[in-house]
N, C-alpha and C positions, 0 to 999 in steps of 0.2 A: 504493500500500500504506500509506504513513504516515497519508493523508487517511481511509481505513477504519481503522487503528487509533486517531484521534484520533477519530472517532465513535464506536465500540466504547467506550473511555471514557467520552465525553459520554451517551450511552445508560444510561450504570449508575449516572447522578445522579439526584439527584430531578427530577420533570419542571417542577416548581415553581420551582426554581432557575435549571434552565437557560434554562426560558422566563421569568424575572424577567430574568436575565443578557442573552438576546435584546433583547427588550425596551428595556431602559437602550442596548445596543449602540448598538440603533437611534435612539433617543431621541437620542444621542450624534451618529452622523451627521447629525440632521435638525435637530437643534436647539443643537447646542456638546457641548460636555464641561461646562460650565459648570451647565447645567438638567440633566444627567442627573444629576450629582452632587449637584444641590439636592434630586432624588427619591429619592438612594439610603436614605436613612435611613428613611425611610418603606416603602419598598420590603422592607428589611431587617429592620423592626419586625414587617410583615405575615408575613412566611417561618418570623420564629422563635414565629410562637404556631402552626405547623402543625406534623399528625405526623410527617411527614418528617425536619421537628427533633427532634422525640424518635425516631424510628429510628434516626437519623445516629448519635446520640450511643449511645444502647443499645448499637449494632452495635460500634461502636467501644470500648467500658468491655469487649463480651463479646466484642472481637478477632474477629469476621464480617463479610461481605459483608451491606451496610443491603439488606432489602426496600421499595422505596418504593413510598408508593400514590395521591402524588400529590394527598395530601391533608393 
């Protein structure tokens, strides 16, 4: 039951996130902690010029649940 409701969450992020977040995870086991945090900023620079960033925040000034579209 926890593992379905820790998905339930991860499902109502944007998919952009989660899959950048994957990503670095893996990055992380395959290559250190050290190289995945050398991409984070990069990674993070890419995330905030997408709409998702501006839903997040919208959703959030007008206190809703963000629609994301993964783009």
């Amino acid at each position: 039951p926890r593992a379905l409701e820790l998905a339930a969450r991860i499902a109502e992020q944007s998919p952009l996130a989660v899959a950048a977040t994957i990503a670095s995870a893996r990055k992380g086991l395959h290559d250190g902690a050290f190289d995945a945090l050398a991409e984070l900023d990069a990674i993070q620079s890419g995330l905030a010029l997408t709409e998702d960033v501006r839903e997040g925040v919208t959703s959030f000034v007008e206190r809703r649940k963000p629609n994301f579209s993964g783009r």
